[in-house]
C-alpha positions as a Markdown table, in Angstrom:
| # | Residue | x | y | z |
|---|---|---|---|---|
| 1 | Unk | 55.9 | 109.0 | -201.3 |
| 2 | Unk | 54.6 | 106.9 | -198.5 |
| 3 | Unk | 57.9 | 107.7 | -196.3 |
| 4 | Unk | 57.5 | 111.3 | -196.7 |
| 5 | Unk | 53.9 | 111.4 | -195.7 |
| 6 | Unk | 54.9 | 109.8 | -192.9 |
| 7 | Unk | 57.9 | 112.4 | -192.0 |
| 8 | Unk | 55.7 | 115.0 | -192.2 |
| 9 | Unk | 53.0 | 112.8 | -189.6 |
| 10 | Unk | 56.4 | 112.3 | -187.7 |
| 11 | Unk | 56.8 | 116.3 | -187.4 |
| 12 | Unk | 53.3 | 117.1 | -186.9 |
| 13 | Unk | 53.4 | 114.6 | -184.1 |
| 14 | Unk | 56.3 | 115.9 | -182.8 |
| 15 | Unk | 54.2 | 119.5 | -182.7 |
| 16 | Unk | 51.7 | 117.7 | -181.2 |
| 17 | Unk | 53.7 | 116.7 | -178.5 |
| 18 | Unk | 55.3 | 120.4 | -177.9 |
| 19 | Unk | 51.8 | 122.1 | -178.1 |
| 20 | Unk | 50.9 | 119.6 | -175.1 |
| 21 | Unk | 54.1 | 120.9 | -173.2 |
| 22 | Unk | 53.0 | 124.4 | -173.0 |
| 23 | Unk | 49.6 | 123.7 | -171.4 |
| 24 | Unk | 51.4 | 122.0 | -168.1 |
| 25 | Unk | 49.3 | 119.0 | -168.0 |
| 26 | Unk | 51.6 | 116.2 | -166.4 |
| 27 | Unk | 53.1 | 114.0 | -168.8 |
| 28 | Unk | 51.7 | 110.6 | -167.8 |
| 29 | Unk | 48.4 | 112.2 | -168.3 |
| 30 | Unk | 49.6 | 112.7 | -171.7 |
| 31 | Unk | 50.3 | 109.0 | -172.6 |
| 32 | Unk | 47.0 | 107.7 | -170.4 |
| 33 | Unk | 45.0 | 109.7 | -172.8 |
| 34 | Unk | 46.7 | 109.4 | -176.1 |
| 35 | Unk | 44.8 | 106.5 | -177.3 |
| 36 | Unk | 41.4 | 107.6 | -175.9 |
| 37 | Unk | 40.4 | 108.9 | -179.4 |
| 38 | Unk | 40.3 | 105.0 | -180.6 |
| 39 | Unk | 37.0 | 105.3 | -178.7 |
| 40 | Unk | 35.7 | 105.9 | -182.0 |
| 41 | Unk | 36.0 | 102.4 | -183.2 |
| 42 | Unk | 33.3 | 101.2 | -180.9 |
| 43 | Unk | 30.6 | 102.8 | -183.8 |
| 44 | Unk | 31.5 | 99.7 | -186.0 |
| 45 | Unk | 29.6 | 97.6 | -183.2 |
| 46 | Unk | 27.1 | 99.7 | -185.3 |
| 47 | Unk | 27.4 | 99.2 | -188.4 |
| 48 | Unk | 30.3 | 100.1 | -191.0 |
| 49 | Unk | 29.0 | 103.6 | -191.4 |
| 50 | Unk | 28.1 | 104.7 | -187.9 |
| 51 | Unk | 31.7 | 103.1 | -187.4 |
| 52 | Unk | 33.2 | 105.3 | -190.2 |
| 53 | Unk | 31.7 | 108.6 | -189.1 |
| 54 | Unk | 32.5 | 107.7 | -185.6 |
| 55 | Unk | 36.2 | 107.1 | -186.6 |
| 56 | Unk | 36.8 | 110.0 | -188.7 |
| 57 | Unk | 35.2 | 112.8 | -185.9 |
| 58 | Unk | 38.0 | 111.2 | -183.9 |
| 59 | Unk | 41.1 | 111.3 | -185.7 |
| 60 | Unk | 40.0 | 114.4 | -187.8 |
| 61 | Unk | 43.2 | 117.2 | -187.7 |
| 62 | Unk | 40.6 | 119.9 | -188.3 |
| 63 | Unk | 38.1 | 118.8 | -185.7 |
| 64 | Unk | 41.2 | 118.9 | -183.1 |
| 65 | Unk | 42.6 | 122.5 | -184.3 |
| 66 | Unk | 39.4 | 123.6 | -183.9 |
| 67 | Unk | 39.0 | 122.7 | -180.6 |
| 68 | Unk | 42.4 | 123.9 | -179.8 |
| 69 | Unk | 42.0 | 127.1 | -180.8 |
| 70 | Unk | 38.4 | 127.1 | -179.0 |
| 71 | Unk | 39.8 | 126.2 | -176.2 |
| 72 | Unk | 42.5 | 129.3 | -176.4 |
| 73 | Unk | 39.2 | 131.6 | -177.2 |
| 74 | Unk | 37.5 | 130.4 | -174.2 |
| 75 | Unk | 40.4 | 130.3 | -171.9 |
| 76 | Unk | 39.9 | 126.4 | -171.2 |
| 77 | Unk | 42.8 | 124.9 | -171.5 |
| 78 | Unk | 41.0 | 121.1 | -170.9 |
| 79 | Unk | 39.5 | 122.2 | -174.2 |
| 80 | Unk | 42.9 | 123.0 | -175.7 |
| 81 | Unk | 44.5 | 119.4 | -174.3 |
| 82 | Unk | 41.9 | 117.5 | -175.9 |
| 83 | Unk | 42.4 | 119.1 | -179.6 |
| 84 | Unk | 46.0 | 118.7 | -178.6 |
| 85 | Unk | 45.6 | 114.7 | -178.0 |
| 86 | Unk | 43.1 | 114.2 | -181.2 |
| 87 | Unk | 46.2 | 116.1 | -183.5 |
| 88 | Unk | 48.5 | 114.3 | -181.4 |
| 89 | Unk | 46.9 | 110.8 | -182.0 |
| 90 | Unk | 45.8 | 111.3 | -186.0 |
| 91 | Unk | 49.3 | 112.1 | -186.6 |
| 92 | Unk | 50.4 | 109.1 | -184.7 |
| 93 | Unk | 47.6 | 106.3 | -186.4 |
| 94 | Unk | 49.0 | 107.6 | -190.1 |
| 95 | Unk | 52.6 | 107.3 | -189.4 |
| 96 | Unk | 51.5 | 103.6 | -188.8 |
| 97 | Unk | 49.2 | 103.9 | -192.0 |
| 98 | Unk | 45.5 | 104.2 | -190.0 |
| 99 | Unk | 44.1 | 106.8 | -192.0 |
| 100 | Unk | 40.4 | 108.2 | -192.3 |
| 101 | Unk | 37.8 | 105.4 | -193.3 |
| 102 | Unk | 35.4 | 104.5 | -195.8 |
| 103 | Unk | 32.1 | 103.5 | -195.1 |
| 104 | Unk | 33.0 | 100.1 | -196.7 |
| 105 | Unk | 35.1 | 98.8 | -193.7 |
| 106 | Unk | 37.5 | 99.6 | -191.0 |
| 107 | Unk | 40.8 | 98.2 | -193.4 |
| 108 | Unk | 39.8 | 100.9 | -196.2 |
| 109 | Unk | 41.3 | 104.6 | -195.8 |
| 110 | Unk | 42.6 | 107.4 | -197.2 |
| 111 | Unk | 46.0 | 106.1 | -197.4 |
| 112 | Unk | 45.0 | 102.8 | -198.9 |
| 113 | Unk | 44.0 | 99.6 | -197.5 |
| 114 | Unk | 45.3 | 98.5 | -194.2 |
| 115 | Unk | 47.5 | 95.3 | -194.7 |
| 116 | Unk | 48.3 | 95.7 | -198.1 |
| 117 | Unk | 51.6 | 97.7 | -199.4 |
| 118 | Unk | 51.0 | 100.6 | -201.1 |
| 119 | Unk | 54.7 | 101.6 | -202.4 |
């Protein structure tokens, strides 16, 4: 199971990647920003729960579709690149198994604790 879910992350990042291609941002703009999202960890200087909350806006798909299709709405396509890069960058953290966390530390997710195998 854990292989497919990560396919499909593999496919949706691969989406990501063409839904970048048709705004015309330059690439190397692409790869500066694609780990900008991480910025969310700096909440767990917080505490574990300001952390969580501060992780999950970040590397939420919905959050980023949202502001793609915002962005379409409102004919800003900065708006659109940004919901592009927070798809782009979820999809990337849970091929590598970083999923949404739990309030109870940064190593417990939706797809199971960080570090330890799953199946």
């Amino acid at each position: 199971m854990r292989n497919l879910l990560s396919l499909e992350e593999v496919a949706m990042f691969v989406l990501g990647v063409f839904m970048y291609g048709l705004l015309g941002y330059p690439w190397w703009l692409f790869f500066v920003l694609l780990l900008t999202p991480d910025i969310g960890m700096l909440g767990y200087l917080i505490s574990e729960k300001v952390g969580a909350i501060a992780y999950n806006l970040f590397h939420h798909k919905g959050i980023a579709i949202l502001l793609y299709f915002l962005g379409m709405y409102l004919s800003m396509p900065v708006v659109q690149m940004i919901g592009v890069i927070l798809f782009a960058h979820a999809s990337m953290d849970r091929i590598f198994g970083y999923g949404l966390k739990y309030e109870k530390g940064f190593k417990y997710t939706h797809l199971g604790e960080i570090g330890k195998r799953n199946g």
